[in-house]
PANUNU-942483 format. One record per residue (C-alpha): x, y, z. Coordinates in nm, 3 decimals. Example, Ala and Ser with C-alpha at 12.3 -4.5 7.8 and 13.67 -1.06 7.14 Angstrom:
<node><px>1.230</px><py>-0.450</py><pz>0.780</pz></node>
<node><px>1.367</px><py>-0.106</py><pz>0.714</pz></node>
# end
This chain:
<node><px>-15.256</px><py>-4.235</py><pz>6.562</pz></node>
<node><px>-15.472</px><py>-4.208</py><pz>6.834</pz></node>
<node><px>-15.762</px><py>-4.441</py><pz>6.892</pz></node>
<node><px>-16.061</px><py>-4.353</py><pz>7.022</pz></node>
<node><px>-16.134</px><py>-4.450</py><pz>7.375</pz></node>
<node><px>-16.483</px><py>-4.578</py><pz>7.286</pz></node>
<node><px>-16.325</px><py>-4.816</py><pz>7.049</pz></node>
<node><px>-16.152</px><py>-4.993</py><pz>7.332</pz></node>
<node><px>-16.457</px><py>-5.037</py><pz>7.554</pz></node>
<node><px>-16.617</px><py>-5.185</py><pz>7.259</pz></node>
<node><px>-16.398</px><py>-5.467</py><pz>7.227</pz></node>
<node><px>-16.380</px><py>-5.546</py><pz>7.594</pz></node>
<node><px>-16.770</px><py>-5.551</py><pz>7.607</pz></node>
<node><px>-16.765</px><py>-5.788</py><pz>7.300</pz></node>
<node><px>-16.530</px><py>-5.997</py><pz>7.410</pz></node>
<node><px>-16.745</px><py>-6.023</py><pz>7.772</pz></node>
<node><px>-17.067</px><py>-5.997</py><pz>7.595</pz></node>
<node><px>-16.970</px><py>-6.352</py><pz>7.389</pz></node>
<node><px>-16.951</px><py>-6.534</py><pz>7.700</pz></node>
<node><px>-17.255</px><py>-6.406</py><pz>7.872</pz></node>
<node><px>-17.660</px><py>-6.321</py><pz>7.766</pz></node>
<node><px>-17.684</px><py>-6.069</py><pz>7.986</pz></node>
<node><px>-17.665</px><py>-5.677</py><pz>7.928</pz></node>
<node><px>-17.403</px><py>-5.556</py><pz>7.991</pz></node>
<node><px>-17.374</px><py>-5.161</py><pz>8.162</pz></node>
<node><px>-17.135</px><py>-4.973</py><pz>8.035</pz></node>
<node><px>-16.939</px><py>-4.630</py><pz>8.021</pz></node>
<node><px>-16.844</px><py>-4.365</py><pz>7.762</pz></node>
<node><px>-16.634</px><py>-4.062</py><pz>7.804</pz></node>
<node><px>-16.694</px><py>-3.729</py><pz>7.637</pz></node>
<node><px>-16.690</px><py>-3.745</py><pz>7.248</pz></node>
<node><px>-16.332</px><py>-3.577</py><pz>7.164</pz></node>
<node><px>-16.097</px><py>-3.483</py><pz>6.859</pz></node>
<node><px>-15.994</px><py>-3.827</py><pz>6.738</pz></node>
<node><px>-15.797</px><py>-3.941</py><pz>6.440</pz></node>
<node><px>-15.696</px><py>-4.213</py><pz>6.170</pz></node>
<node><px>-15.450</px><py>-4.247</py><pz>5.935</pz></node>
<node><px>-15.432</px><py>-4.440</py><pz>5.593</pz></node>
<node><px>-15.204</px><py>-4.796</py><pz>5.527</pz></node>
<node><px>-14.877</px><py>-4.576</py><pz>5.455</pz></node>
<node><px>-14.965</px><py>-4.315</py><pz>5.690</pz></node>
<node><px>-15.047</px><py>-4.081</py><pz>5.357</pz></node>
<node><px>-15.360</px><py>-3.969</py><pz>5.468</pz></node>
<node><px>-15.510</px><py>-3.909</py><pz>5.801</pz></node>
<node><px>-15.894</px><py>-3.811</py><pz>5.844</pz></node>
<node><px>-15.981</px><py>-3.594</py><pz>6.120</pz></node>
<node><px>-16.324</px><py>-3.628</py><pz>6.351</pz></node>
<node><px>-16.436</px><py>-3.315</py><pz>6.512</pz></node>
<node><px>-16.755</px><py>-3.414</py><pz>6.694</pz></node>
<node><px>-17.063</px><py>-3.191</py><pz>6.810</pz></node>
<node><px>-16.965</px><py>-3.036</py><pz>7.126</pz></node>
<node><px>-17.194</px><py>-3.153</py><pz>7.396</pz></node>
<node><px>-17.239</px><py>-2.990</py><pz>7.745</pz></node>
<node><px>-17.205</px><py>-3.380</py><pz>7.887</pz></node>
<node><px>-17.304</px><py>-3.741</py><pz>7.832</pz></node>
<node><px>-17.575</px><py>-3.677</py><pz>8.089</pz></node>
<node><px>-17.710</px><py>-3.365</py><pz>7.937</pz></node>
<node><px>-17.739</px><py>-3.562</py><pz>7.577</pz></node>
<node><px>-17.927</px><py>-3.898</py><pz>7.767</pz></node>
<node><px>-18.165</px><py>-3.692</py><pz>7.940</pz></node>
<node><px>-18.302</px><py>-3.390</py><pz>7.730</pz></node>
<node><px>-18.508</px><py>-3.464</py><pz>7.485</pz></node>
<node><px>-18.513</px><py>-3.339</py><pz>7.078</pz></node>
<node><px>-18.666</px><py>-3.049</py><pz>7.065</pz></node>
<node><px>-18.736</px><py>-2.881</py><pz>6.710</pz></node>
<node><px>-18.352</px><py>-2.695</py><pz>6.606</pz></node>
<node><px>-18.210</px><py>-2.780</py><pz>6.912</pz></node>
<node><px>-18.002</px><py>-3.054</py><pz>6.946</pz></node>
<node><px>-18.005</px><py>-3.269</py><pz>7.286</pz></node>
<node><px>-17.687</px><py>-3.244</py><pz>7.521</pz></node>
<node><px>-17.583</px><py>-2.949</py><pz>7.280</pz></node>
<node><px>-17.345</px><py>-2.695</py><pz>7.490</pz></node>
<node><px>-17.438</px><py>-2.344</py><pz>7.400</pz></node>
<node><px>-17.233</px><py>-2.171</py><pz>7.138</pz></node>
<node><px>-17.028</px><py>-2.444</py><pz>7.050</pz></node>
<node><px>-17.031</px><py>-2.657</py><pz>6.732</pz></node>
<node><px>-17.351</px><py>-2.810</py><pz>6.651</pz></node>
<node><px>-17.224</px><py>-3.068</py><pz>6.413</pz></node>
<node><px>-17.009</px><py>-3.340</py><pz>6.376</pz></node>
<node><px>-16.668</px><py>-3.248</py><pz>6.109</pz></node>
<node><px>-16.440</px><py>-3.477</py><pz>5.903</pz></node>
<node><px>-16.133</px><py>-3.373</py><pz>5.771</pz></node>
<node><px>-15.980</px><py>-3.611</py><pz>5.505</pz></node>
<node><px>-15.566</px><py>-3.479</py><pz>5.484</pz></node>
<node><px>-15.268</px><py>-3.562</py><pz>5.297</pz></node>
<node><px>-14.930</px><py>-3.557</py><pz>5.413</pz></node>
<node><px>-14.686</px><py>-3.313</py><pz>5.218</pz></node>
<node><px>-14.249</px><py>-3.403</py><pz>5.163</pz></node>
<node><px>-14.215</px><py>-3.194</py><pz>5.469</pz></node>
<node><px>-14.444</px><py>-3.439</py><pz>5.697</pz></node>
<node><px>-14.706</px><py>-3.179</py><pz>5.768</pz></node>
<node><px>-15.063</px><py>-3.226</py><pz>5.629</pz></node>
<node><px>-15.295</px><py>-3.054</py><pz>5.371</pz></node>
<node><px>-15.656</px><py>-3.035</py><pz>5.412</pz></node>
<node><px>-15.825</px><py>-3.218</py><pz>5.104</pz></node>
<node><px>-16.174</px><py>-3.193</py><pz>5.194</pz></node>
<node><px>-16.421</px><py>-3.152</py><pz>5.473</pz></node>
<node><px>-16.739</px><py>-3.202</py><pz>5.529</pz></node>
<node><px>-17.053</px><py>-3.236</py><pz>5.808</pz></node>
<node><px>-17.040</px><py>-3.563</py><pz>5.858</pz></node>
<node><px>-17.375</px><py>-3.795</py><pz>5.852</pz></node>
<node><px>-17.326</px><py>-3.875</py><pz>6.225</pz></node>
<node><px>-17.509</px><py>-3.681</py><pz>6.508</pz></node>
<node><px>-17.234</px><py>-3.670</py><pz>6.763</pz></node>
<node><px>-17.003</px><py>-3.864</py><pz>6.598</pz></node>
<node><px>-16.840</px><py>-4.192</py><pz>6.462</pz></node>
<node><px>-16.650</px><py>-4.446</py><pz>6.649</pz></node>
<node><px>-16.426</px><py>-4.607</py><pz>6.472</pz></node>
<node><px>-16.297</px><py>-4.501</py><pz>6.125</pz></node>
<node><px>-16.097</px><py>-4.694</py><pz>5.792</pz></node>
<node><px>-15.928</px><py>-4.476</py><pz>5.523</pz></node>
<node><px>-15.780</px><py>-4.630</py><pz>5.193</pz></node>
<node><px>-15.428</px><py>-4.601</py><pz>5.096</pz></node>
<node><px>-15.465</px><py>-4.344</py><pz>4.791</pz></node>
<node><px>-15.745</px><py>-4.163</py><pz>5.024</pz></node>
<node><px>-16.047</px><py>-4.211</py><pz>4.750</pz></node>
<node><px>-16.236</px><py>-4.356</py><pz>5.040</pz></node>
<node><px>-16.317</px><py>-4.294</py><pz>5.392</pz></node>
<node><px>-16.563</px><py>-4.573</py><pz>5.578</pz></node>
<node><px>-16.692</px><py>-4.490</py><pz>5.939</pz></node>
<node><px>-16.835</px><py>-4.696</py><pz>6.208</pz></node>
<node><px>-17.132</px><py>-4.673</py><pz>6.434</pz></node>
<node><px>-17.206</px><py>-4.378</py><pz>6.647</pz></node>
<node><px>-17.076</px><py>-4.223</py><pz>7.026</pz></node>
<node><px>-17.302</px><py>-4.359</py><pz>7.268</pz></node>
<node><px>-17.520</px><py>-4.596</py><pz>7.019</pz></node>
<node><px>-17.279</px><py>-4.856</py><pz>6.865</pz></node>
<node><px>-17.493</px><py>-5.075</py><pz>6.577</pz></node>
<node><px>-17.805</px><py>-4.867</py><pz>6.595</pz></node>
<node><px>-17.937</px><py>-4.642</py><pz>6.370</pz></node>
<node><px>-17.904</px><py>-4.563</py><pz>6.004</pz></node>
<node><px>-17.542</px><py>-4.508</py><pz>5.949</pz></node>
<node><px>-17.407</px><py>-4.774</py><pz>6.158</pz></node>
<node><px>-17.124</px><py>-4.784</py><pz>5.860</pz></node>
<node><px>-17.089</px><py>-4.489</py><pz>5.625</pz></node>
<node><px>-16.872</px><py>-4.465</py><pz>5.318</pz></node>
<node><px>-16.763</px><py>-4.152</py><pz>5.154</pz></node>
<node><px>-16.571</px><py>-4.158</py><pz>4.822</pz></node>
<node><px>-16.416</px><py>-3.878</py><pz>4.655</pz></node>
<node><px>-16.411</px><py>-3.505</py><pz>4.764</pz></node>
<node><px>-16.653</px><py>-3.616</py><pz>5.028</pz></node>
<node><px>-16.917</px><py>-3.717</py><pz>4.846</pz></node>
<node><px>-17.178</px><py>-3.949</py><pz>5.037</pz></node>
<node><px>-17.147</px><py>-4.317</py><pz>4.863</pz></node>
<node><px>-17.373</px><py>-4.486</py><pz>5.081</pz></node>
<node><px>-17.484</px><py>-4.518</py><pz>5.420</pz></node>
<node><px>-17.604</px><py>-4.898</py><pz>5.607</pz></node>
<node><px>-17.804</px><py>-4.960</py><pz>5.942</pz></node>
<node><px>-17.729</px><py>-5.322</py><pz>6.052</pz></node>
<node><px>-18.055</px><py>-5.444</py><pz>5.889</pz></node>
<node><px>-17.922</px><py>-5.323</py><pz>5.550</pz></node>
<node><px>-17.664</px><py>-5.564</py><pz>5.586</pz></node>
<node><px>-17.774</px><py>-5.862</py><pz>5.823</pz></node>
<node><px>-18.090</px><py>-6.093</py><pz>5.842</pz></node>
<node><px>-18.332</px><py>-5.925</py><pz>6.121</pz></node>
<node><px>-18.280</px><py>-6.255</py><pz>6.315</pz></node>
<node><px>-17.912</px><py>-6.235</py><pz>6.317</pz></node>
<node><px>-17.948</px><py>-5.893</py><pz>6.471</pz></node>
<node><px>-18.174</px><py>-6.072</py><pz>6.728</pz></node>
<node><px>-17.917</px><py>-6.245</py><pz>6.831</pz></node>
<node><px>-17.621</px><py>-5.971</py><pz>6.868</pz></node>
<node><px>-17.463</px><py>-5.949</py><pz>7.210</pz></node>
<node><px>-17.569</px><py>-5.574</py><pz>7.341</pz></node>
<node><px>-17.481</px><py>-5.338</py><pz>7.617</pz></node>
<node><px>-17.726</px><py>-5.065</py><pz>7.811</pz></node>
<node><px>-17.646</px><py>-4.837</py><pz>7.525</pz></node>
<node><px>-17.501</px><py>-5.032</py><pz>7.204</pz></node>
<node><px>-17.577</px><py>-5.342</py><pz>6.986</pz></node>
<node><px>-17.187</px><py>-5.501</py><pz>7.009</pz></node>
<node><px>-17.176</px><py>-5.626</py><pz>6.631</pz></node>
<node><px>-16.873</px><py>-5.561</py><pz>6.528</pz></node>
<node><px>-16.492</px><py>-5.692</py><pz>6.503</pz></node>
<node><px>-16.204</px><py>-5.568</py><pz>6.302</pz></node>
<node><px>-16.312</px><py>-5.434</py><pz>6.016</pz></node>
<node><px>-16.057</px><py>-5.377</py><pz>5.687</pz></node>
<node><px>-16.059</px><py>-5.338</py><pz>5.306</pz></node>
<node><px>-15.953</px><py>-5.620</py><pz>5.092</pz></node>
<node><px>-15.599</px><py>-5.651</py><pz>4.929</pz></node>
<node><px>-15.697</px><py>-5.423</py><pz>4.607</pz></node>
<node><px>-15.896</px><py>-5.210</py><pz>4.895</pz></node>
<node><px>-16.190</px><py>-5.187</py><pz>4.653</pz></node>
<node><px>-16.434</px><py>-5.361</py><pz>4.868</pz></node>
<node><px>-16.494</px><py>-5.348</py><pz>5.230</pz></node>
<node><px>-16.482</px><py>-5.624</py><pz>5.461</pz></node>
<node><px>-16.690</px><py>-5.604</py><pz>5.785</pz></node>
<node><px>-16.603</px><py>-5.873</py><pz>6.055</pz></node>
<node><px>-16.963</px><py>-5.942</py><pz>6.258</pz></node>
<node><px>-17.003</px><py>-6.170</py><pz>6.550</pz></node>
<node><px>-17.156</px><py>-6.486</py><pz>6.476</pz></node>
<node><px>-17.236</px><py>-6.779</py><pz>6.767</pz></node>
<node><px>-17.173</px><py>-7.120</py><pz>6.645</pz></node>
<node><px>-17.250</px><py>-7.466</py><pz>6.793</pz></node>
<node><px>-16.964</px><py>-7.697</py><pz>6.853</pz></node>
<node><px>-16.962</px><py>-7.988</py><pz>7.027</pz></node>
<node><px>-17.305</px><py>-7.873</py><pz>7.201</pz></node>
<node><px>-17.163</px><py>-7.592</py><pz>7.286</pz></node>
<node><px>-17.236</px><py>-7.218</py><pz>7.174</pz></node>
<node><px>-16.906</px><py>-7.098</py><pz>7.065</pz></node>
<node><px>-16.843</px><py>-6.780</py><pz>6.934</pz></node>
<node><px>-16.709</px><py>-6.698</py><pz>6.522</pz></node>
<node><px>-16.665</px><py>-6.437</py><pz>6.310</pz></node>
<node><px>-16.837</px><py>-6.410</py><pz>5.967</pz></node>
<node><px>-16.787</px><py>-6.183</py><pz>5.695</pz></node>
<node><px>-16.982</px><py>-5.887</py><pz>5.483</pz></node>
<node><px>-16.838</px><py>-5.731</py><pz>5.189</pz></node>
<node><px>-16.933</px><py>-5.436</py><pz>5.049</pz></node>
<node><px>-16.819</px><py>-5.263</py><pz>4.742</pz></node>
<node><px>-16.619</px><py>-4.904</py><pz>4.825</pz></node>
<node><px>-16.736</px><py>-4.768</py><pz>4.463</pz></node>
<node><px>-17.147</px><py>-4.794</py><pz>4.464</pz></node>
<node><px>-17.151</px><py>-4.948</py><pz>4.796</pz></node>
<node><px>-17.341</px><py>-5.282</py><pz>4.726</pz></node>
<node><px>-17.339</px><py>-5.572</py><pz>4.933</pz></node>
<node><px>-17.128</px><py>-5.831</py><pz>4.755</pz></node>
<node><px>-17.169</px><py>-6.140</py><pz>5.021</pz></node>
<node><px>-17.367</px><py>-6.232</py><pz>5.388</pz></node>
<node><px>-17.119</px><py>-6.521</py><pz>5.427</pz></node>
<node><px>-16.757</px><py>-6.412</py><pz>5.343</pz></node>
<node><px>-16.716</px><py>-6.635</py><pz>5.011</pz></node>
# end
């Protein structure tokens, strides 16, 4: 399984961002083909992203009617996902695909072990902004439901998130619970201790099925 190198970069600009109110600059390579694979490695879901002409090119046109900005001519305009399951002979069947909600495309991704869900994170270039900051899709690719931060956090909370030039940095490692019927999201919370700030985790749970927020505080 190959991780996303945006993923990475993400959790060393948390990790600095926790320690510091400043905002932070940061880099992002070129979206590219990126994977993840199930608990049990039974499924694997595929991200093909829109095919931009470069990072530049998307920061510096500007929307304009059909086109999309940073688009490279004649190439897909869209980004894909590919949900698969692995046959006896280790090779993979496709069993669905769909545009996915994402402009460009999604960072990180979570699939479950029997593959009725697939749950993906933020978008390239934009972590924790916009509208489908965490997307769930259920069976045959239907669209379950689709959260911006505010859907799922206080507006003062989001305040408070440690950010970068390009990306609100609100989120840890994410995973389903043991039944893998809800989803947990790990978001960064600052704590005082001691009079000091010190930096915590708190949890948001969200049902796979109908996707409704279960809990703000992880109990």
């Amino acid at each position: 399984m190959r991780e996303p190198r945006s993923k990475l970069l993400a959790a060393t600009l948390v990790s600095f961002a926790l320690s510091t109110s400043a905002t932070l600059s940061d880099t992002w390579a070129p979206p590219g083909e990126w994977s993840h694979r199930s608990r049990g490695q039974q499924f694997r879901f595929k991200v093909f992203p829109r095919v931009l002409s470069s990072a530049a090119d998307y920061w510096r046109e500007d929307d304009r009617g059909p086109h999309k900005r940073g688009q490279m001519a004649g190439k897909q305009g869209v980004c894909i996902g590919q949900l698969e399951k692995r046959t006896a002979d280790g090779s993979y069947v496709v069993i669905w695909k769909r545009e996915l909600v994402n402009d460009v495309s999604p960072v990180t991704a979570l699939v479950t072990a029997d593959g009725s869900h697939v749950v993906t994170f933020d978008n390239w270039h934009s972590q924790g902004f916009g509208a489908d900051v965490v997307v769930i899709y259920g069976l045959e690719g239907k669209l379950v439901a689709s959260f911006g931060l505010a859907d799922f956090l206080p507006m003062e909370q989001i305040a408070k998130l440690p950010r970068s030039v390009s990306s609100i940095l609100w989120g840890g490692e994410h995973h389903f619970d043991e039944t893998e019927q809800y989803l947990v999201l790990q978001v960064v919370a600052k704590r005082r201790s001691d009079g000091e700030d010190r930096t915590g985790w708190h949890s948001v749970v969200i049902a796979l099925t109908d996707g409704r927020v279960q809990t703000r505080d992880g109990k």
